[in-house]
TORTORPA-223268 format. One record per residue (C-alpha): chain; x, y, z; residue number from 1; residue in one letter. Coordinates in steps of 0.2 Angstrom, whole numbers, plus 5000, padded with zeros to 4 digits. Each point is the difference from the previous one (the first is absolute). Layout:
<dotis>
+----+------+------+------+-----+----+
! ch !    x !    y !    z !   i ! aa !
+----+------+------+------+-----+----+
!  A !    X !    Y !    Z ! NUM !  A !
...
+----+------+------+------+-----+----+
</dotis>
This chain:
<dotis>
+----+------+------+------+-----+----+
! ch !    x !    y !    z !   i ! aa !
+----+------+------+------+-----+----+
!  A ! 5000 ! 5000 ! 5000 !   1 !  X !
!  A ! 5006 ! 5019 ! 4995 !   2 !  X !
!  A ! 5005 ! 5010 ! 5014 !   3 !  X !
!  A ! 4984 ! 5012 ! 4997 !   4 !  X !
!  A ! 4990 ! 4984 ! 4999 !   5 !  X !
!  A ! 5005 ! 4995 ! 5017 !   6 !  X !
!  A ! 5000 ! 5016 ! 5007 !   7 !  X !
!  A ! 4981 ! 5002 ! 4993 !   8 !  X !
!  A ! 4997 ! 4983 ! 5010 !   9 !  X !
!  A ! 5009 ! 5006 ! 5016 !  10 !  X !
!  A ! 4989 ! 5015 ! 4998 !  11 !  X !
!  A ! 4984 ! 4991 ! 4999 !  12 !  X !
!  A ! 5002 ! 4986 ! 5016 !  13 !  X !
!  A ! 5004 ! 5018 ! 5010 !  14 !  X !
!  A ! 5018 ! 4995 ! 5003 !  15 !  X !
!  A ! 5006 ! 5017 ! 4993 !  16 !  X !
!  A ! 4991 ! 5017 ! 4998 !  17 !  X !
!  A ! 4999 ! 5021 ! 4999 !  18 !  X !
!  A ! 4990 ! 5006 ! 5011 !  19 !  X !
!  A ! 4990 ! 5009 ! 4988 !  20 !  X !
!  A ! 4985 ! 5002 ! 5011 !  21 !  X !
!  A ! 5011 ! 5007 ! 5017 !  22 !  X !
!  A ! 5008 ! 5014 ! 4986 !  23 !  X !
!  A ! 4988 ! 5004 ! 4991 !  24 !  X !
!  A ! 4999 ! 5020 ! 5006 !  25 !  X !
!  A ! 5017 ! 5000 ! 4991 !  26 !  X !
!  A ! 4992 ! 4995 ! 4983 !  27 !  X !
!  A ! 4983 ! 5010 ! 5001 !  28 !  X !
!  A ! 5014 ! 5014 ! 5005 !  29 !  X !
!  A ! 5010 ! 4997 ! 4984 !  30 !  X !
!  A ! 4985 ! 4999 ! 4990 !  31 !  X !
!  A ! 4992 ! 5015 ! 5007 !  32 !  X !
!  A ! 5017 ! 5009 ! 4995 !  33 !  X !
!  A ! 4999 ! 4993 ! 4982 !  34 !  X !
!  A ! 4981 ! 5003 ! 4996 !  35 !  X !
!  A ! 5002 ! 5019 ! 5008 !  36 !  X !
!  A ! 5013 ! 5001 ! 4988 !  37 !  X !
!  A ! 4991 ! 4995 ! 4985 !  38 !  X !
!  A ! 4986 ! 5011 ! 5004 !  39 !  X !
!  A ! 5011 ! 5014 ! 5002 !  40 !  X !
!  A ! 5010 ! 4995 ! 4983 !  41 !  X !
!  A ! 4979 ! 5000 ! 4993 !  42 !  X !
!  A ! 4996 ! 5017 ! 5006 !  43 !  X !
!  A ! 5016 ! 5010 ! 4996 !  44 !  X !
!  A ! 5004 ! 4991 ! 4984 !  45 !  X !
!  A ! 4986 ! 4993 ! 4993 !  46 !  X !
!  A ! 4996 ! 4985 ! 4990 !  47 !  X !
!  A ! 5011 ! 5002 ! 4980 !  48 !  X !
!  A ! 4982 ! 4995 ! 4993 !  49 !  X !
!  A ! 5003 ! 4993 ! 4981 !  50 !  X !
!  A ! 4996 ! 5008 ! 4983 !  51 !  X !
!  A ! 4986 ! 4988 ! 5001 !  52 !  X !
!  A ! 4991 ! 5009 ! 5015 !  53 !  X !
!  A ! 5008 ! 5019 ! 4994 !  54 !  X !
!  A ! 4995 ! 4996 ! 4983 !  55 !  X !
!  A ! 5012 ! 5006 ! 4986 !  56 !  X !
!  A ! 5011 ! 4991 ! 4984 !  57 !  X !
!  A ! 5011 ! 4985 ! 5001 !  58 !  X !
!  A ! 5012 ! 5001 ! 4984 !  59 !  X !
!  A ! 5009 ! 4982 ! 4994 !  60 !  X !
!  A ! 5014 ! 5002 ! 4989 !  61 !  X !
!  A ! 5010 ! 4990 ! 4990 !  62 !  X !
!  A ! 5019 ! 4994 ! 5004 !  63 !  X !
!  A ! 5012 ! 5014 ! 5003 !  64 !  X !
!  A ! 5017 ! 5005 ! 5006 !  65 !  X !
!  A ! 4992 ! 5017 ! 5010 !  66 !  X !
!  A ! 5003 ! 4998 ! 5020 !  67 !  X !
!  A ! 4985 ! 5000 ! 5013 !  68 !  X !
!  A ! 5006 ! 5013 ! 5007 !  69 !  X !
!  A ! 5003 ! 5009 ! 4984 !  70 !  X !
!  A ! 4982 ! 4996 ! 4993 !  71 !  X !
!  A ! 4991 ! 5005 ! 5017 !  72 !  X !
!  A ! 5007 ! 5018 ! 4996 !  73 !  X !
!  A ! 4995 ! 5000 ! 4984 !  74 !  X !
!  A ! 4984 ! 4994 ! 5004 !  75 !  X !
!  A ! 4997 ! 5012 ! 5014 !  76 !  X !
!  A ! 5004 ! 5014 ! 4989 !  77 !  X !
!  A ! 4989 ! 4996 ! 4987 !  78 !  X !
!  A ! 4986 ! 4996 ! 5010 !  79 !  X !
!  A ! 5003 ! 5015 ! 5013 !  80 !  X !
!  A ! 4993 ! 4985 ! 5011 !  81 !  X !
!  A ! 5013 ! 4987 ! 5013 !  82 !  X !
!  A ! 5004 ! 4986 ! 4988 !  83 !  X !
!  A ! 5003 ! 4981 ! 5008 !  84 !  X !
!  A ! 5011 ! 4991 ! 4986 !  85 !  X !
!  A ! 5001 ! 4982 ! 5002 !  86 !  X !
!  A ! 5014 ! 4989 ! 4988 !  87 !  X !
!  A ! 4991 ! 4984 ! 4994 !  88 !  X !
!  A ! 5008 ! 4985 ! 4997 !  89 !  X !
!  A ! 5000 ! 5000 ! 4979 !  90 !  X !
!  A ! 5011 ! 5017 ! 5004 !  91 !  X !
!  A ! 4985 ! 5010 ! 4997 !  92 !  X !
!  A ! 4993 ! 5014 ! 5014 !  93 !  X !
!  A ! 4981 ! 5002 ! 5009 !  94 !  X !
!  A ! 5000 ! 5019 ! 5002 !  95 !  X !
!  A ! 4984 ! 5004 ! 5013 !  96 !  X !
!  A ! 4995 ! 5018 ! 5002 !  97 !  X !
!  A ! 4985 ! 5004 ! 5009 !  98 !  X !
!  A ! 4988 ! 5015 ! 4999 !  99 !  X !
!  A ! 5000 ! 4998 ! 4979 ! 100 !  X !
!  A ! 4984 ! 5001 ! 4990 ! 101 !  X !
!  A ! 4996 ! 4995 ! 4980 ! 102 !  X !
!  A ! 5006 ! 5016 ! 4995 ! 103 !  X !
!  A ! 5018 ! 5002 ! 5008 ! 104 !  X !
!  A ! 5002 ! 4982 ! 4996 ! 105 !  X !
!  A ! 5004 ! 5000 ! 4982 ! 106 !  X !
!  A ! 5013 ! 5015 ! 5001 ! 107 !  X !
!  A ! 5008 ! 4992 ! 5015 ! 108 !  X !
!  A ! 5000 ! 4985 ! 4987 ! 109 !  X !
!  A ! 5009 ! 5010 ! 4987 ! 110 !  X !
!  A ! 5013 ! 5008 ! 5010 ! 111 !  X !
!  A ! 5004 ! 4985 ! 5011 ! 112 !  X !
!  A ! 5002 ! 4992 ! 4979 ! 113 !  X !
!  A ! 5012 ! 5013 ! 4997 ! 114 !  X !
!  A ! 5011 ! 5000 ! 5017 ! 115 !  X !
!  A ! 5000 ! 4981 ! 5001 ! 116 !  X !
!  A ! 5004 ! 4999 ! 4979 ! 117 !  X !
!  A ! 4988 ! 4986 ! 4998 ! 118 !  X !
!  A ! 4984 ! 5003 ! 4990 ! 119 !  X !
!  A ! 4985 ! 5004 ! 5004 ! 120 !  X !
!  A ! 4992 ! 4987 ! 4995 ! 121 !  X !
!  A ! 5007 ! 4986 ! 5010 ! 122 !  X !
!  A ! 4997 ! 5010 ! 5017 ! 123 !  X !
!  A ! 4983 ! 4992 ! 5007 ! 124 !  X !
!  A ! 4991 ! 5014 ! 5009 ! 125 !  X !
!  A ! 4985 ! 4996 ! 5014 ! 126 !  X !
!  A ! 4992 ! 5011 ! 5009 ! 127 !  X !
!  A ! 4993 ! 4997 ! 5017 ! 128 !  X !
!  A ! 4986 ! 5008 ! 5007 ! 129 !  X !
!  A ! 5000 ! 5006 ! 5020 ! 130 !  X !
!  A ! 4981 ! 4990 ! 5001 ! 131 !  X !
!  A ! 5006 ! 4986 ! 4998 ! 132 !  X !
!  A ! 5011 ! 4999 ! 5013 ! 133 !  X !
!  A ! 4988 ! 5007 ! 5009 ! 134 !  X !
!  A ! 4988 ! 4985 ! 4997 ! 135 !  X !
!  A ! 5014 ! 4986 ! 5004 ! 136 !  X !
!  A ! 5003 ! 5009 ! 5017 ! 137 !  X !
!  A ! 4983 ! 5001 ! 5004 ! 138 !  X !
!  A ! 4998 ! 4982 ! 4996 ! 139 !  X !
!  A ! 5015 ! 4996 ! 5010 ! 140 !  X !
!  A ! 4994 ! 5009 ! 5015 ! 141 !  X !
!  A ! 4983 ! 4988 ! 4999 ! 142 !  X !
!  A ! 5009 ! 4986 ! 4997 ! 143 !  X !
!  A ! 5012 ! 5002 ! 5014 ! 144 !  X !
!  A ! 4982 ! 5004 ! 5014 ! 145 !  X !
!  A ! 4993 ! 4983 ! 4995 ! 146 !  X !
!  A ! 5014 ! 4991 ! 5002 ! 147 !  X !
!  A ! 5003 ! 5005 ! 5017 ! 148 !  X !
!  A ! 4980 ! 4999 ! 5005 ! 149 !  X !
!  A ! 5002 ! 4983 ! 4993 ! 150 !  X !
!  A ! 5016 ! 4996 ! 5010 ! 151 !  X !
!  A ! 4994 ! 5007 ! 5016 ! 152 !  X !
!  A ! 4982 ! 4988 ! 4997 ! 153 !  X !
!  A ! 5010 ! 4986 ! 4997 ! 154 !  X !
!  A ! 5014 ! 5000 ! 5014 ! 155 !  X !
!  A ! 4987 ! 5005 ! 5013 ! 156 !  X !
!  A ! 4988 ! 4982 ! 4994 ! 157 !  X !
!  A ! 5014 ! 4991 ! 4997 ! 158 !  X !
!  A ! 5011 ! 5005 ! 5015 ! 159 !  X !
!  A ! 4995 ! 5015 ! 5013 ! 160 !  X !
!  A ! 4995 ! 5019 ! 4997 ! 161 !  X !
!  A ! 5016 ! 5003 ! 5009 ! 162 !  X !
!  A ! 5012 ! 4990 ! 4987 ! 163 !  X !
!  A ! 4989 ! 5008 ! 4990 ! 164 !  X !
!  A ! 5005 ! 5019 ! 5004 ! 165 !  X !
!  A ! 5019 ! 4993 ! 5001 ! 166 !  X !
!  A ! 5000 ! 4995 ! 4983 ! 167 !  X !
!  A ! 4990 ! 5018 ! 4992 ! 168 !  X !
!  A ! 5014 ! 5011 ! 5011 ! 169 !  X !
!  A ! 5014 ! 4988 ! 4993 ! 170 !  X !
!  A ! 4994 ! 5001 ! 4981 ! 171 !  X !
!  A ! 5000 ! 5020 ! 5004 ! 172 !  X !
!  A ! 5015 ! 5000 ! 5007 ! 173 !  X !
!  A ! 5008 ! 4993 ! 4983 ! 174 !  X !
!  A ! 4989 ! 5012 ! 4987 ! 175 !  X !
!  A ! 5007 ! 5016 ! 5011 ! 176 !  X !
!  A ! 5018 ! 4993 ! 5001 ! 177 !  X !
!  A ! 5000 ! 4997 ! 4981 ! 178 !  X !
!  A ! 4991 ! 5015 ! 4995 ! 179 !  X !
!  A ! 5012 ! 5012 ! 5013 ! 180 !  X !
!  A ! 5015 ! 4991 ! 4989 ! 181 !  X !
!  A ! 4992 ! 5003 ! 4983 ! 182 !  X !
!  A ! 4999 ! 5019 ! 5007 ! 183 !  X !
!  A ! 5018 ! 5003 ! 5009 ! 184 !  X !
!  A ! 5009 ! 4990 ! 4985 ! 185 !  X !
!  A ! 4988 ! 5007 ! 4986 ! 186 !  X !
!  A ! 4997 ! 4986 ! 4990 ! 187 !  X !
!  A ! 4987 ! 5003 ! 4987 ! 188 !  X !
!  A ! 4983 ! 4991 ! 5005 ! 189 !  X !
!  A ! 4991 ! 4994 ! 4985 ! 190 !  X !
!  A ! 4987 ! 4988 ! 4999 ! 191 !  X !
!  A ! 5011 ! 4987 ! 4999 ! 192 !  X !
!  A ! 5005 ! 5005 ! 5017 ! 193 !  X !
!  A ! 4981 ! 5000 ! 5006 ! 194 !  X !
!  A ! 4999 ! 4981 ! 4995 ! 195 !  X !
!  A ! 5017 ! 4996 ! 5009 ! 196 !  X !
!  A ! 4994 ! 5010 ! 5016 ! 197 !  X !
!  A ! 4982 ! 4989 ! 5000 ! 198 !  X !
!  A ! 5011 ! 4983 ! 4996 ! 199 !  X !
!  A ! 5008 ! 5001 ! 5016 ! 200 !  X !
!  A ! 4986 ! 5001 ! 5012 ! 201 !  X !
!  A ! 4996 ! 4983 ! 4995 ! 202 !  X !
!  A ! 5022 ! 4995 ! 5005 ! 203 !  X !
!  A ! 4998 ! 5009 ! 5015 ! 204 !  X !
!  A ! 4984 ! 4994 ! 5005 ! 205 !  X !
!  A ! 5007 ! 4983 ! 4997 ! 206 !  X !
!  A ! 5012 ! 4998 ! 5011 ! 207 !  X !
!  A ! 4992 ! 5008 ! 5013 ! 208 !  X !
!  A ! 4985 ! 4987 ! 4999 ! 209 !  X !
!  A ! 5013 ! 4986 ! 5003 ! 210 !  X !
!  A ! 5008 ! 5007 ! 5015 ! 211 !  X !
!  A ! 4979 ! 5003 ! 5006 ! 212 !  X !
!  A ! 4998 ! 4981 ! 4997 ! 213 !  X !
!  A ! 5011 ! 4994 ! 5008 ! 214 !  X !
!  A ! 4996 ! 5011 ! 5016 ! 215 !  X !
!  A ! 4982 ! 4994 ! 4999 ! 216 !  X !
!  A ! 5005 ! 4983 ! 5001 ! 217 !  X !
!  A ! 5012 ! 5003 ! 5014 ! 218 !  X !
!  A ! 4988 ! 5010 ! 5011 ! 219 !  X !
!  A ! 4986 ! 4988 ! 4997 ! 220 !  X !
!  A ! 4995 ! 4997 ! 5019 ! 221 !  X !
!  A ! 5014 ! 5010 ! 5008 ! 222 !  X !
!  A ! 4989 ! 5008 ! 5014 ! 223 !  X !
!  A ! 5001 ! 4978 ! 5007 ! 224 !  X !
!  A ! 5018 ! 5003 ! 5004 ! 225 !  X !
!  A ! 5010 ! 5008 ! 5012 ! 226 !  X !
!  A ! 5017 ! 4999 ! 4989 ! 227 !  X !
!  A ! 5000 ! 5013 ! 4986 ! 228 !  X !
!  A ! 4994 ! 5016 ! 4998 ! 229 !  X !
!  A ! 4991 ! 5007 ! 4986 ! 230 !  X !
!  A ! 5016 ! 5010 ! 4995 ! 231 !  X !
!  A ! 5010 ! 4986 ! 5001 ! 232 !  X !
!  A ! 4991 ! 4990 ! 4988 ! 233 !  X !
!  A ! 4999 ! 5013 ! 4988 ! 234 !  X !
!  A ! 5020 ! 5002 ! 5000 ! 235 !  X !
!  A ! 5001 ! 4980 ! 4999 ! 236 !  X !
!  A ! 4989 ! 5003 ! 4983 ! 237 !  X !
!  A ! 5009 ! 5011 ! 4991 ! 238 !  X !
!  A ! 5019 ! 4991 ! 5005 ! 239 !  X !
!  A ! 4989 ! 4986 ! 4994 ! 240 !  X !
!  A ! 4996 ! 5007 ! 4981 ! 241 !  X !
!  A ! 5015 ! 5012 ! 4998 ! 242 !  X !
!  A ! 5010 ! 4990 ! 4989 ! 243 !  X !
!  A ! 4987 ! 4996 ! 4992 ! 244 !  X !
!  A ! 4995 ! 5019 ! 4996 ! 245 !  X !
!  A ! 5019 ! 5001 ! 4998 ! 246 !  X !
!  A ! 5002 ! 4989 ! 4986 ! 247 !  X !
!  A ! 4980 ! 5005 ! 4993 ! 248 !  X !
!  A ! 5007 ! 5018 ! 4998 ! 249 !  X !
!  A ! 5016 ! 4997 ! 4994 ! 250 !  X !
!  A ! 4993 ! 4989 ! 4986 ! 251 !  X !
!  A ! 4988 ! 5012 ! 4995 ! 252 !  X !
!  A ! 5014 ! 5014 ! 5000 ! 253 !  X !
!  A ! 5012 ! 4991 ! 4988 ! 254 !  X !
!  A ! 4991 ! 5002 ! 4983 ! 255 !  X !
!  A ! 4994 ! 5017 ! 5007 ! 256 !  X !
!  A ! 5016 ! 5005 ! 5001 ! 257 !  X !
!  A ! 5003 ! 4991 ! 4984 ! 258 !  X !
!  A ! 4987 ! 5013 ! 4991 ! 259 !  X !
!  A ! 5004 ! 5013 ! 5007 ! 260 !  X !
!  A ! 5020 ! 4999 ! 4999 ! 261 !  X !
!  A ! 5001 ! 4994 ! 4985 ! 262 !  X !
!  A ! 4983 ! 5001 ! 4991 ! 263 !  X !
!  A ! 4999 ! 5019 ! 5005 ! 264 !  X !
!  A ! 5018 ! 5006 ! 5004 ! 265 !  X !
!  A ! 5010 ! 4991 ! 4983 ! 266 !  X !
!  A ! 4985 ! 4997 ! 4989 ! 267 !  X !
!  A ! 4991 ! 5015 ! 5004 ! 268 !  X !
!  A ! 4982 ! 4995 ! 5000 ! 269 !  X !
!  A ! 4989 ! 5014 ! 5008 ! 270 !  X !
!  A ! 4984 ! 4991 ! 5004 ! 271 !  X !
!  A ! 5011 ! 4985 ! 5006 ! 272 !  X !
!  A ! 5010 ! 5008 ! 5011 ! 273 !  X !
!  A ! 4985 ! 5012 ! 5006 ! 274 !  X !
!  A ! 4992 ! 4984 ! 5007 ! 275 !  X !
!  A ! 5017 ! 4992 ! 5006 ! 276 !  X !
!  A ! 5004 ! 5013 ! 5011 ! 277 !  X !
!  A ! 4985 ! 5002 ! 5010 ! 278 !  X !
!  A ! 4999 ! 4983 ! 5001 ! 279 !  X !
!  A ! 5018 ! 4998 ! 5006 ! 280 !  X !
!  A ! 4998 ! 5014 ! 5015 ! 281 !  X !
!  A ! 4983 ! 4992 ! 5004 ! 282 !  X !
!  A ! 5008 ! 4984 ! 5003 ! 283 !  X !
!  A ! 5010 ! 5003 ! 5012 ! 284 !  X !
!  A ! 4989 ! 5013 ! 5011 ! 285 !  X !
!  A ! 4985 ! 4987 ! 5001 ! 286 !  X !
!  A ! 5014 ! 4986 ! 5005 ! 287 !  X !
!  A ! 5006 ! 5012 ! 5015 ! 288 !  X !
!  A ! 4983 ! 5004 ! 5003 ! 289 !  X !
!  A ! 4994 ! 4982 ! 5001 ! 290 !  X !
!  A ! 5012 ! 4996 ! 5013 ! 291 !  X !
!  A ! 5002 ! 5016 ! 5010 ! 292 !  X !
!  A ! 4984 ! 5007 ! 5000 ! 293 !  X !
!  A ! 4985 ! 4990 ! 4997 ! 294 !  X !
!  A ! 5001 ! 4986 ! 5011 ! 295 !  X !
!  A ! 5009 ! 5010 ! 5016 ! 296 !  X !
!  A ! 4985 ! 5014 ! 4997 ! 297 !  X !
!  A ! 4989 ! 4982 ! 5001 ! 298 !  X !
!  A ! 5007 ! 4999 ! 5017 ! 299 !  X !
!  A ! 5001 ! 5016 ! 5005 ! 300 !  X !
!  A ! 4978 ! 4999 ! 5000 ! 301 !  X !
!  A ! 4999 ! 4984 ! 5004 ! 302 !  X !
!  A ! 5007 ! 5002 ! 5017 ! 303 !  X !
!  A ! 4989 ! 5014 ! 5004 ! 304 !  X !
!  A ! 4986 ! 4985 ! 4999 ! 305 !  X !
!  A ! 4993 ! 4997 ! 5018 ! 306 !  X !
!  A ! 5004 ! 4980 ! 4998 ! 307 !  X !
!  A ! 5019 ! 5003 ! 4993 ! 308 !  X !
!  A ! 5003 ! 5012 ! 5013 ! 309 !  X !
!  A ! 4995 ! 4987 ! 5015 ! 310 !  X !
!  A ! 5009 ! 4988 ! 4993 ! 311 !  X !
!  A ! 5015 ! 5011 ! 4997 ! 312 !  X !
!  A ! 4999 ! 5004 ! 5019 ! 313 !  X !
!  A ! 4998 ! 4978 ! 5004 ! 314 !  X !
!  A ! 5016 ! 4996 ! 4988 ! 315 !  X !
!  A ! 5011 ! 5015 ! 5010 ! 316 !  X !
!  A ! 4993 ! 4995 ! 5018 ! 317 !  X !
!  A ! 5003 ! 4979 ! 4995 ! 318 !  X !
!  A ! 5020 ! 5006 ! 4994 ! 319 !  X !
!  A ! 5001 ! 5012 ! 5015 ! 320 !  X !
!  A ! 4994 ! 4987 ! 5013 ! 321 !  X !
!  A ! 5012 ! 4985 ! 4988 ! 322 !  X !
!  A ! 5017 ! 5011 ! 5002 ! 323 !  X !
!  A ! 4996 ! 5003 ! 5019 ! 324 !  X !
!  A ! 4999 ! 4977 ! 4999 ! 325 !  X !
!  A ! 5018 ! 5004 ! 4990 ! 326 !  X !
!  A ! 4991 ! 4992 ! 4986 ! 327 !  X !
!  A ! 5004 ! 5006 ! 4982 ! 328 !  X !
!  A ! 4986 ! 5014 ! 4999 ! 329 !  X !
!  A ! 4996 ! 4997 ! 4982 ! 330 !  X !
!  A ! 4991 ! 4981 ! 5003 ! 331 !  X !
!  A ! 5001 ! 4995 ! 5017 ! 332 !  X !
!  A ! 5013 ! 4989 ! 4999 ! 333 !  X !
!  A ! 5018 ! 5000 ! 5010 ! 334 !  X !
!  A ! 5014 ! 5011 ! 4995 ! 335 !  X !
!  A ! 5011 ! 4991 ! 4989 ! 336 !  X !
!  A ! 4984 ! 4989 ! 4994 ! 337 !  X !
!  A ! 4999 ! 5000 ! 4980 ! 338 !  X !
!  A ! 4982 ! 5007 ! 4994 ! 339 !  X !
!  A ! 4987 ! 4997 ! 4993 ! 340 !  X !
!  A ! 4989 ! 5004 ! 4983 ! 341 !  X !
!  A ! 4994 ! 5019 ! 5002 ! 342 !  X !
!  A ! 4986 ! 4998 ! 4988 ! 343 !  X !
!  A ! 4981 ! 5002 ! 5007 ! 344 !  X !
!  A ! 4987 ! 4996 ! 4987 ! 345 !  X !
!  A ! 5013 ! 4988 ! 4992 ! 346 !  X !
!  A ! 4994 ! 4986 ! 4988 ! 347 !  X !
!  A ! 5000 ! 4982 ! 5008 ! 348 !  X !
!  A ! 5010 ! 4987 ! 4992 ! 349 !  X !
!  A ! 4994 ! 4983 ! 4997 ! 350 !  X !
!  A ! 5012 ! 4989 ! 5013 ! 351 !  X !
!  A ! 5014 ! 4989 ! 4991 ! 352 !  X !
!  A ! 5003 ! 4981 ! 5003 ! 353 !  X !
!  A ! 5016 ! 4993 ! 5006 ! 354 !  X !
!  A ! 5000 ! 4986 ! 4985 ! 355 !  X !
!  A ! 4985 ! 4992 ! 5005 ! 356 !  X !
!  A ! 4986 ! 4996 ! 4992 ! 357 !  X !
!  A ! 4983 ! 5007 ! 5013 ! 358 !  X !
!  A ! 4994 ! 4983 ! 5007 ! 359 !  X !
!  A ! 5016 ! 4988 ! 4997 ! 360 !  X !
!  A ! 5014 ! 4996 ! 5013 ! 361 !  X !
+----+------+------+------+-----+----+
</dotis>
């Protein structure tokens, strides 16, 4: 077995762990920080909203030797407008510029022909209108609502109302992080970024159901003990499922990584890379958030329940009154004693014969 392999084991039977639950101020502390800082990157900087939401031209030239650089300034001065100049992978260039009706369209055309030396005729000209972006944003928007009405319906049948409100602050949590990234580094947001920024709720919401899972099955009947508290079964569930949501989000990073590094960066493939990023910083915000934030704010309101906080009060008196004994606090048993399986709620396996058939000697 791999060395993460055995450590994912380790992890799992409780024999190694991060106190994820005991630390978790650090974490909401950290991610207080971050989403602060997004907002503030939103309000002073604003959102670089694409020519598909400004409206305006979008200019794609045949192969030729004239810089990016060199053809955003030509661009910008025959437009009058900031130009966004993009080399495509055939050699040719995507020259944008917002703000650009029908009838400034064809001279930009003409002069751009005569800067760039390539006729006029070979540079495909679309024009983009603002109501259309403002359609797919509206849409977007709708989209977005339902799928969180539908989330929070869902996880409150399926699980409680409170894993329920976890997993909503979490999936905000990821659109604010990302959209505060989009706004301090001022990447362009296109609708290719819309579709890479509604993707990811459903990775993020994934791993966060499987570490929910597991802590519903864990906690099954856990106010019948004295052992465990609430907080420390939710800790034992995500140590369970970490490598787990390790591996899940590293193997959904690769090929995102893949578009967007090589698709985007060397190939230069707009829409391509427009989705890739968003879904690359997505990624790795909802697998923080899975593990840092959803199931400790689980916690954090479960033990304000009248039942966990008893039994949280039973389970610190027992280990009080066992350490007084000299016994190890944790399970009762004599210091030095080795322990034993720290799962409540844990599924019962079938017992195993020694070689014998049930009924033979």
């Amino acid at each position: 077995m791999s060395r993460l392999g055995t450590l994912g084991a380790r992890l799992y039977r409780g024999e190694v762990g991060y106190d994820f639950i005991g630390k978790r101020k650090i974490w909401y502390g950290i991610s207080i920080l971050i989403t602060i800082t997004a907002i503030v990157g939103l309000a002073v900087s604003g959102l670089n909203m694409g020519i598909e939401f400004k409206g305006g031209a979008v200019f794609t030239t045949p192969k030729t030797s004239v810089t990016v650089a060199e053809a955003e300034d030509l661009a910008t001065e025959a437009s009058g407008h900031q130009a966004i100049v993009q080399k495509l992978g055939n050699g040719g260039l995507r020259v944008q510029i917002t703000e650009v009706d029908t009838a400034k369209s064809d001279a930009i055309k003409n002069k751009l022909s005569e800067d760039l030396d390539v006729p006029a005729e070979k540079i495909a000209a679309d024009l983009v209108g603002p109501s259309w972006g403002e359609q797919i944003a509206n849409k977007a928007w709708t989209g977005l609502g339902i799928f969180m009405v539908l989330v929070v319906i869902y996880l409150a049948i399926a699980f409680e109302w409170r894993m329920a409100i976890a997993a909503l602050v979490a999936l905000i949590h990821d659109i604010t992080i990302t959209v505060g990234i989009y706004a301090l580094v001022g990447f362009e947001v296109t609708p290719g970024t819309v579709i890479g920024l509604l993707t990811i709720l459903g990775y993020s919401l994934y791993d966060t159901v499987v570490v929910f899972d597991s802590l519903r099955e864990s906690t099954d009947g856990i106010t019948k003990q004295t052992r465990w508290t609430y907080g420390e079964i939710a800790n034992r569930s995500i140590n369970g499922t970490l490598v787990r949501s390790i591996n899940t989000t590293v193997v959904a990073l690769l090929p995102v990584a893949g578009l967007l590094f090589i698709g985007g960066g060397v190939l230069g493939a707009g829409m391509l890379n427009d989705i890739s990023l968003s879904l690359f910083v997505g990624l790795a915000a909802g697998a923080y958030s899975s593990i840092f934030i959803a199931t400790p704010l689980v916690a954090d309101l479960k033990e304000r329940d009248p039942q966990i906080k008893a039994l949280k009060k039973r389970v610190l008196a027992k280990r009080a009154a066992a350490a007084a004994e000299g016994e190890r606090p944790e399970d009762g048993l004599p210091a030095g004693a080795a322990p034993a399986a720290a799962v409540v709620g844990q599924r019962q396996q079938p017992p195993r014969g020694r070689g014998r058939t049930p009924g033979k000697r």
